[in-house]
N, CA, C and O of each residue as an XYZ file, in Angstrom:
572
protein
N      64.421     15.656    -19.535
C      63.693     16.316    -20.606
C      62.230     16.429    -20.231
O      61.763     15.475    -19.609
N      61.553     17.298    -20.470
C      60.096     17.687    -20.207
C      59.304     16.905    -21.088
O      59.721     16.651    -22.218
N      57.982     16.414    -20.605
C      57.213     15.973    -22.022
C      56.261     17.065    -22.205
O      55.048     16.863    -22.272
N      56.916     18.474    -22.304
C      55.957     19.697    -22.224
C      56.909     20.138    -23.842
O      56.435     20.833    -24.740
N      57.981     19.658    -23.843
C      59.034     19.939    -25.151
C      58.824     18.960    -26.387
O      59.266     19.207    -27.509
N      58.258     18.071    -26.129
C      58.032     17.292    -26.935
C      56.989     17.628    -28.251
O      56.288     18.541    -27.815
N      56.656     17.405    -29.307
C      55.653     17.901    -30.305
C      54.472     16.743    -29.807
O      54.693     15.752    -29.111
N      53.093     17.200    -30.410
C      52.264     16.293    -30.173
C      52.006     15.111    -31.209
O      52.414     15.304    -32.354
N      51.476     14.105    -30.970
C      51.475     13.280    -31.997
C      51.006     13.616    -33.681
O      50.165     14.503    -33.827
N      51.412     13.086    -34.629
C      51.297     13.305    -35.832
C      49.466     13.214    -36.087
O      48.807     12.179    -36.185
N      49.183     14.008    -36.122
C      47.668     13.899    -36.343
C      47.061     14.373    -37.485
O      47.009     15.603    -37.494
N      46.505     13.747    -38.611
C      46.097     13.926    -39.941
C      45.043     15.275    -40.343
O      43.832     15.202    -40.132
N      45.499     16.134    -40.768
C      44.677     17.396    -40.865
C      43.567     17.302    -40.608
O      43.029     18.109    -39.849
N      42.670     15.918    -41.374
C      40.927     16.091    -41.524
C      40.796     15.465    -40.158
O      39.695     15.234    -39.659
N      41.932     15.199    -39.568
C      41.093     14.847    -38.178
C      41.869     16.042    -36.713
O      42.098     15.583    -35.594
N      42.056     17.046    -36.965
C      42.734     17.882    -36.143
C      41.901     18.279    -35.249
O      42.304     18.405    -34.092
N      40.346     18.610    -35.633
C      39.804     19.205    -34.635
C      39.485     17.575    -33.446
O      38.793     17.795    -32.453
N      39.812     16.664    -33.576
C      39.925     15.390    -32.801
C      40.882     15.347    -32.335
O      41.086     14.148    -32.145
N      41.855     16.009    -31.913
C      43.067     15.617    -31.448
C      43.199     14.860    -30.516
O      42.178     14.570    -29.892
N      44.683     14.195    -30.039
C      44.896     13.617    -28.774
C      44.597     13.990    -27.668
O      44.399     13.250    -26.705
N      44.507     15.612    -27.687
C      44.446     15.828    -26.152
C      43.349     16.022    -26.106
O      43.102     16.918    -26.914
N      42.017     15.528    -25.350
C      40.869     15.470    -25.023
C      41.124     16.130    -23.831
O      41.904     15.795    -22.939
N      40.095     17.503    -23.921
C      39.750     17.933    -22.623
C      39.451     17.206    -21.476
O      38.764     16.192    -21.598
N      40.024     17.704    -19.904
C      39.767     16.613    -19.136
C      39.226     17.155    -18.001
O      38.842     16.522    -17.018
N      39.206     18.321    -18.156
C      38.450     19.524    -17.391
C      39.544     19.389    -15.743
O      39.268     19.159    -14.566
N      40.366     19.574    -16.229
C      41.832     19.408    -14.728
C      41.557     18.005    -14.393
O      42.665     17.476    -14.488
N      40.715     17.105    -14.057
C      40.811     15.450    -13.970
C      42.159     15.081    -14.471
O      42.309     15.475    -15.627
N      43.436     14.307    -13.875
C      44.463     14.314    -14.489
C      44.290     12.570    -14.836
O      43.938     11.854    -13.899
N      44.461     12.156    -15.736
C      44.186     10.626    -16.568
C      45.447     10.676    -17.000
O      45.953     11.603    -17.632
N      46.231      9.147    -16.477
C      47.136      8.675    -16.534
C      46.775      6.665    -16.609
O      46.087      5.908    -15.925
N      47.819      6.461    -18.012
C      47.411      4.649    -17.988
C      48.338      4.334    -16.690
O      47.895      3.493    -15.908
N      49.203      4.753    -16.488
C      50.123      4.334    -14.974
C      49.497      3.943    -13.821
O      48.557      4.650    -13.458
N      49.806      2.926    -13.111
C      49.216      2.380    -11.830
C      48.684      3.985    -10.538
O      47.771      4.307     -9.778
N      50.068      4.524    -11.076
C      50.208      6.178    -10.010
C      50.700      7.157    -11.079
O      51.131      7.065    -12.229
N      50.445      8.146    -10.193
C      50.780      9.632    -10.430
C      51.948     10.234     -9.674
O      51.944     10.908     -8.644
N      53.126      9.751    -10.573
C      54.551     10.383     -9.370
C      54.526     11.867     -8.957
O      53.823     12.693     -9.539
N      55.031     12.050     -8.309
C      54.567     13.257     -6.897
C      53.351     13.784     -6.559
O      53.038     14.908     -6.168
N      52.390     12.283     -6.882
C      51.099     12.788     -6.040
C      50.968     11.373     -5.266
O      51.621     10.381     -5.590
N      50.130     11.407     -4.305
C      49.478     10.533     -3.244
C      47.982     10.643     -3.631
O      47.274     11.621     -3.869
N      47.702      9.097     -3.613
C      46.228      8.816     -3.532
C      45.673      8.863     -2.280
O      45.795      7.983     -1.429
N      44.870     10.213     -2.128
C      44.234      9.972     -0.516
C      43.264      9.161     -0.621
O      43.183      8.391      0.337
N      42.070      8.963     -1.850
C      41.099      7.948     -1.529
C      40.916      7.450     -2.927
O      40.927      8.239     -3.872
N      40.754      6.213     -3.080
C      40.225      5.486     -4.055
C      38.564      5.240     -4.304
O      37.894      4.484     -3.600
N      37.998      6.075     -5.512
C      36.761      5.947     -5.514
C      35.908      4.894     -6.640
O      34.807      5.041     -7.170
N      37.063      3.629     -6.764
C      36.244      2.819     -7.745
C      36.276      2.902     -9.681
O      36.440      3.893    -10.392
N      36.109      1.820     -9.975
C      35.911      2.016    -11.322
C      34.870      2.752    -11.917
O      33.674      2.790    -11.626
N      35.726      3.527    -13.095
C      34.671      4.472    -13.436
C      35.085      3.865    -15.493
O      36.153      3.547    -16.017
N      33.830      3.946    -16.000
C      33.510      3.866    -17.665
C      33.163      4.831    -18.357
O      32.486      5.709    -17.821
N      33.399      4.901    -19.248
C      32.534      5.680    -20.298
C      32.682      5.102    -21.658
O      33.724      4.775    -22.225
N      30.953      5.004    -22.256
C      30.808      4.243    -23.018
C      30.211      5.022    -24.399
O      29.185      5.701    -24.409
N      31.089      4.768    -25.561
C      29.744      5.236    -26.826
C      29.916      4.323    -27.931
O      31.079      4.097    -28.267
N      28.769      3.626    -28.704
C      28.733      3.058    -29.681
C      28.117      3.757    -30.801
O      26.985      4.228    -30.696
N      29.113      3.889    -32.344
C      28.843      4.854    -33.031
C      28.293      3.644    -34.517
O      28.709      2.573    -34.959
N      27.199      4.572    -34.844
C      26.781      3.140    -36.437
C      27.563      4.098    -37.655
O      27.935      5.272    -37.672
N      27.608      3.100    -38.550
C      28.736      3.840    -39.619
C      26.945      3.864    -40.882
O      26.202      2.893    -40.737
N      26.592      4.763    -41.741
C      25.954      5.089    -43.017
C      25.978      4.012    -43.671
O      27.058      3.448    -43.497
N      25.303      3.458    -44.340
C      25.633      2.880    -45.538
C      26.471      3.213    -46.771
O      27.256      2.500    -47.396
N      26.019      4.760    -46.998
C      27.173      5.147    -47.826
C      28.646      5.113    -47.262
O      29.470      5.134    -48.176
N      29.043      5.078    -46.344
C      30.346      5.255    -45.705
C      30.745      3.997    -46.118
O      31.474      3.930    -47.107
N      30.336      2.780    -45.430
C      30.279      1.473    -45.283
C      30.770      0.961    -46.973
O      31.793      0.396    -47.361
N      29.694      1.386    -47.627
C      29.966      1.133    -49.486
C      31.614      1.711    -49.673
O      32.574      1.138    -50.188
N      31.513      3.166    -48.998
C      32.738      3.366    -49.078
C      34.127      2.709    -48.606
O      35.066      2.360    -49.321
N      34.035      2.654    -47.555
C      34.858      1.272    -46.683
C      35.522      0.610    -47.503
O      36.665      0.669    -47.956
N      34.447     -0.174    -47.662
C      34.484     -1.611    -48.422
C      35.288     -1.456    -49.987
O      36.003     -2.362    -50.415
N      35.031     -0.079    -50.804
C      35.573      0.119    -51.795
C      37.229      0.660    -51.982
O      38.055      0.383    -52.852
N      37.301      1.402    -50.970
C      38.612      1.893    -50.366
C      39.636      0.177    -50.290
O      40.729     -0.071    -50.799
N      38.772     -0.673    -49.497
C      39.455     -1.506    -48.376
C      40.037     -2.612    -49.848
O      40.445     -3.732    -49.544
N      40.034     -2.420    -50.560
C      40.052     -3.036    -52.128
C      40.980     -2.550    -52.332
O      41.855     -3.382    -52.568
N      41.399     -1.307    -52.391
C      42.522     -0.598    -52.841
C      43.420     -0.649    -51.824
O      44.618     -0.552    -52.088
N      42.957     -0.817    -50.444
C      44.276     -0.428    -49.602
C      44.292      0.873    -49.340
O      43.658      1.730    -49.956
N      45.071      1.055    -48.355
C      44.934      2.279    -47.206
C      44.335      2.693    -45.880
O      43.606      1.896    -45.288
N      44.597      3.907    -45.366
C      43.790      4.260    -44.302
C      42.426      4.423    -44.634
O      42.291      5.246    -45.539
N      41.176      3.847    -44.156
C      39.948      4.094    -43.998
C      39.900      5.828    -43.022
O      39.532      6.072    -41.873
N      40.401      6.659    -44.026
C      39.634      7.660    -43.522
C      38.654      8.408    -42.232
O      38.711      9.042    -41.178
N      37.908      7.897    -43.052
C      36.368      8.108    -42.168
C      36.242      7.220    -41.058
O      35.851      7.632    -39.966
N      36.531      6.100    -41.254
C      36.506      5.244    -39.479
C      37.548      5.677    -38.698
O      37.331      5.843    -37.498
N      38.569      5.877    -39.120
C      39.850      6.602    -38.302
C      38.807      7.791    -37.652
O      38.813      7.853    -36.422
N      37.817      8.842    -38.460
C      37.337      9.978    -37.961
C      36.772      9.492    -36.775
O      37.135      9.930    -35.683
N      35.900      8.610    -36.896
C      34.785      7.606    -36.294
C      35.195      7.621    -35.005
O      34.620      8.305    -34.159
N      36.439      6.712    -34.688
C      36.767      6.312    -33.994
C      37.545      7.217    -32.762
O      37.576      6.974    -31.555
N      38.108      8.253    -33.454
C      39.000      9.245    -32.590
C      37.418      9.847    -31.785
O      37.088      9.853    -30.599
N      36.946     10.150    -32.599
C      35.567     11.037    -32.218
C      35.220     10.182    -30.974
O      35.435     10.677    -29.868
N      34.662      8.848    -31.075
C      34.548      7.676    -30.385
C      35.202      7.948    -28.804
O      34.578      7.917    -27.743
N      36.584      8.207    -29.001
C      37.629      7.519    -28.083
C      37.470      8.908    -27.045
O      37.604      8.915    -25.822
N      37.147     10.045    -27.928
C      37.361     11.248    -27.540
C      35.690     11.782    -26.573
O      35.678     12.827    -25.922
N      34.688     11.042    -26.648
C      33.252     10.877    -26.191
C      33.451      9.650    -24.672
O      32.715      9.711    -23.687
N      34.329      8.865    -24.796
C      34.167      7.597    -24.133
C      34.833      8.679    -22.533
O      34.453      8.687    -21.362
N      36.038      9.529    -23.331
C      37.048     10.259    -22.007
C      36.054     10.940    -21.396
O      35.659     10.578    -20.288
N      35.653     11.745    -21.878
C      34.649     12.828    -21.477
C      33.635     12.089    -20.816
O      33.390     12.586    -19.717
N      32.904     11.013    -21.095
C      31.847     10.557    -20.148
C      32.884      9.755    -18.601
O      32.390      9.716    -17.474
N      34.082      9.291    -18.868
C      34.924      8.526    -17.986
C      34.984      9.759    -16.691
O      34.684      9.669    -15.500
N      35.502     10.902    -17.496
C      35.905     12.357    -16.323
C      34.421     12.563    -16.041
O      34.330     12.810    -14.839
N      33.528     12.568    -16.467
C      32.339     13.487    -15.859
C      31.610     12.111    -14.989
O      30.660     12.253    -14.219
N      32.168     10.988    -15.247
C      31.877     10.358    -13.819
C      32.739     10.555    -12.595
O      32.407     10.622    -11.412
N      33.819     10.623    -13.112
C      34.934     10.627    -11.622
C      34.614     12.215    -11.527
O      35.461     12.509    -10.684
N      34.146     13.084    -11.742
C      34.225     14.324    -11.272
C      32.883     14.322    -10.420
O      32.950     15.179     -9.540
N      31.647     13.598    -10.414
C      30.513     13.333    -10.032
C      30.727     13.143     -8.641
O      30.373     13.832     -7.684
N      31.594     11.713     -8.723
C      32.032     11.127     -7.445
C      32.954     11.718     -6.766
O      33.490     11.215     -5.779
N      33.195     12.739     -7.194
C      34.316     13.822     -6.100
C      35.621     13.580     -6.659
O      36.270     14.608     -6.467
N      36.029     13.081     -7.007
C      37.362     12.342     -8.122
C      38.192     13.981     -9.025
O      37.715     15.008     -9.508
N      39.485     13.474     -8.874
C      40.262     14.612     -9.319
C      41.734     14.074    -10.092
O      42.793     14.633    -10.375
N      41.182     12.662    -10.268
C      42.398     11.688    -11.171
C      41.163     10.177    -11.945
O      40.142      9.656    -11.497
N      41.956      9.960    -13.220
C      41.547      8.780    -13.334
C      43.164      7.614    -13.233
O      44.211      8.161    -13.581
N      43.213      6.738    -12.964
C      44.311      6.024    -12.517
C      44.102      4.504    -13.619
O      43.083      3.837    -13.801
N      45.322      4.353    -14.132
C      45.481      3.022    -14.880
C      44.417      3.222    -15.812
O      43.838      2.200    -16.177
N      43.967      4.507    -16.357
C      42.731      4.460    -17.815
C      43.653      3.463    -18.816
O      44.831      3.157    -19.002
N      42.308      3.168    -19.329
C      42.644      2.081    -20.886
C      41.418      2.139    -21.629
O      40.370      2.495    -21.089
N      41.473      1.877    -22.587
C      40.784      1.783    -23.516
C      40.147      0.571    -24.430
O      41.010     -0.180    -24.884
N      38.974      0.293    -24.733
C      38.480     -1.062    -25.561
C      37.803     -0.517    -26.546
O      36.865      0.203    -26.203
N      37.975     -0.629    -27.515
C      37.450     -0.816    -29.464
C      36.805     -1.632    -29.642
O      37.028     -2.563    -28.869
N      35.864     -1.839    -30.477
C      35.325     -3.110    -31.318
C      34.450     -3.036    -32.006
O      33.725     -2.047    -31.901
N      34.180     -3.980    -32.922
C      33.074     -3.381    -33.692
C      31.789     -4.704    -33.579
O      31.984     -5.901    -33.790
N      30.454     -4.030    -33.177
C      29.601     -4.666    -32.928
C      28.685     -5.139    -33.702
O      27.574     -4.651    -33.495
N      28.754     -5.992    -34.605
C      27.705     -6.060    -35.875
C      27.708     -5.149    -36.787
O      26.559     -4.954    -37.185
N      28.689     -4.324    -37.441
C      28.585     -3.141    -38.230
C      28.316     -1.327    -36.965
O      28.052     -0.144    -37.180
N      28.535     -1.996    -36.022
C      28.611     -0.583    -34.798
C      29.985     -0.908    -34.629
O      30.663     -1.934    -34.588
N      30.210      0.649    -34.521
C      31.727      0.281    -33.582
C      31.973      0.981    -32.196
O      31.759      2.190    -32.105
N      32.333      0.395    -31.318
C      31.975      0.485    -29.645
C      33.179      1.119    -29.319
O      34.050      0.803    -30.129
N      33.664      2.064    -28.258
C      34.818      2.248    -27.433
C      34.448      2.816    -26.315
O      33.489      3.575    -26.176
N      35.299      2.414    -25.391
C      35.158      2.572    -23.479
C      36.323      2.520    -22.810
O      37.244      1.719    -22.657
N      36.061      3.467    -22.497
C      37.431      3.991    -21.605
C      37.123      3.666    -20.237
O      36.062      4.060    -19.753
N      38.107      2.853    -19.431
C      37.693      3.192    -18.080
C      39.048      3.129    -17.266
O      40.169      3.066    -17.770
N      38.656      3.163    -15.512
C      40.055      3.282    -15.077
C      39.185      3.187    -13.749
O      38.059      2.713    -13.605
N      40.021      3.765    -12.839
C      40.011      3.960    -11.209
C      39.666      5.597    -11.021
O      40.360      6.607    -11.136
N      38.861      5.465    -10.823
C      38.638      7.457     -9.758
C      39.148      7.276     -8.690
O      38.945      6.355     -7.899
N      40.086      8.458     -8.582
C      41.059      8.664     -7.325
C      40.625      9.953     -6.844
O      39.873     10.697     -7.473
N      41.204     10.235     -5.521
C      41.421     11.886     -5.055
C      42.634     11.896     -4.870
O      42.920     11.199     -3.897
N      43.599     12.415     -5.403
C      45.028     12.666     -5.586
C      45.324     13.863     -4.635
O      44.485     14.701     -4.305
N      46.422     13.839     -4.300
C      47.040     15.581     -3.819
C      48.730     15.310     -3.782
O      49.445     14.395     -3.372
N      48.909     16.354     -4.308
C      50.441     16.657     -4.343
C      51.370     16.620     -3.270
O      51.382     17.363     -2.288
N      52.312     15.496     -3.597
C      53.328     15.553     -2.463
C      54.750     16.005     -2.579
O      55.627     16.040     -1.715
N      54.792     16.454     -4.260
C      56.334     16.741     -4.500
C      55.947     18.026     -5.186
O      55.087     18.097     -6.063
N      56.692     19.095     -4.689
C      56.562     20.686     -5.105
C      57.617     20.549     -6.158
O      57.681     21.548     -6.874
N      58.264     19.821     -6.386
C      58.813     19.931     -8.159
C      58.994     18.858     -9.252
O      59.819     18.602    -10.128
N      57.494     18.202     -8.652
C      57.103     17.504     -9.788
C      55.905     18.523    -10.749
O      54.907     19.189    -10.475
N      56.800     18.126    -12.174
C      55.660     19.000    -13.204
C      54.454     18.938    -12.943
O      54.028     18.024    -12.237
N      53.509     20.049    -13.537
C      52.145     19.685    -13.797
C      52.109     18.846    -14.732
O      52.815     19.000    -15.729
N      51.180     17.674    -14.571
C      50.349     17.040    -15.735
C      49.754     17.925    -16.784
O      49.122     18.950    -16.528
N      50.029     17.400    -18.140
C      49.856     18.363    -19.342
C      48.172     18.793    -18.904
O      47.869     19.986    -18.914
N      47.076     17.685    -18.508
C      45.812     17.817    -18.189
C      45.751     19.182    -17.732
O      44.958     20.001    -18.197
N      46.855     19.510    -16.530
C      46.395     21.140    -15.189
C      47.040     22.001    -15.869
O      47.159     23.004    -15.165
N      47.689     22.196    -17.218
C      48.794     23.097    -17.509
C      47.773     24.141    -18.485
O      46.979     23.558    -19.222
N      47.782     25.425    -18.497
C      47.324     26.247    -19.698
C      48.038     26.466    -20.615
O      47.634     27.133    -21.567
């Protein structure tokens, strides 16, 4: 089965223009050790990307009033995708710096720093090249 057939994850209207798939500008980012039917010709090191976002006070009041009732916090869910979706983009525009055309084993760290909340993506910059002519494209190279 393709994971090109698959639907994309359930993603909450007010946060659609955040979606999962973060542009990666062809950089193909995979949490996997490798990239099956590609070869790592060179390994270029750990690469990060970092953003820490402060939440309003009014938000925060809000939070806190919500978090009484129960439910999704909304707005930090926004926060945070936004967050996760800033951390990729600085991760690729380092490995693309360094000549890099994969990130390898990306992951991700959350937290919240005194009322900030932090996320950083990082991984391995690779130079990848294709060794299997019928392995799919990565959703990343596909239009």
């Amino acid at each position: 089965m393709s994971f090109h057939s698959s639907p994309p994850a359930d993603v909450p209207p007010q946060l659609s223009d955040l979606h999962c798939f973060t542009e990666t500008e062809g950089v193909i980012t995979t949490t996997m050790f490798d990239v099956p039917g590609y070869r790592v010709v060179r390994v270029l090191g750990a690469v990060y990307g970092l953003t820490v976002r402060s939440r309003n006070w009014a938000a925060s009041m809000g939070m806190v009033l919500k978090s009484i009732a129960g439910g999704e916090l909304q707005w930090f869910t926004s926060m945070l995708y936004s967050a996760r979706n800033d951390a990729i983009s600085r991760v690729v525009a380092e490995t693309k710096a360094r000549g890099g055309n994969a990130i390898i084993c990306l992951r991700f760290e959350s937290g919240d720093m005194g009322g900030f909340a932090q996320c950083c993506a990082y991984g391995t910059a690779a130079v990848v090249e294709k060794i299997d002519p019928n392995t799919e494209v990565p959703p990343q190279l596909s239009s």
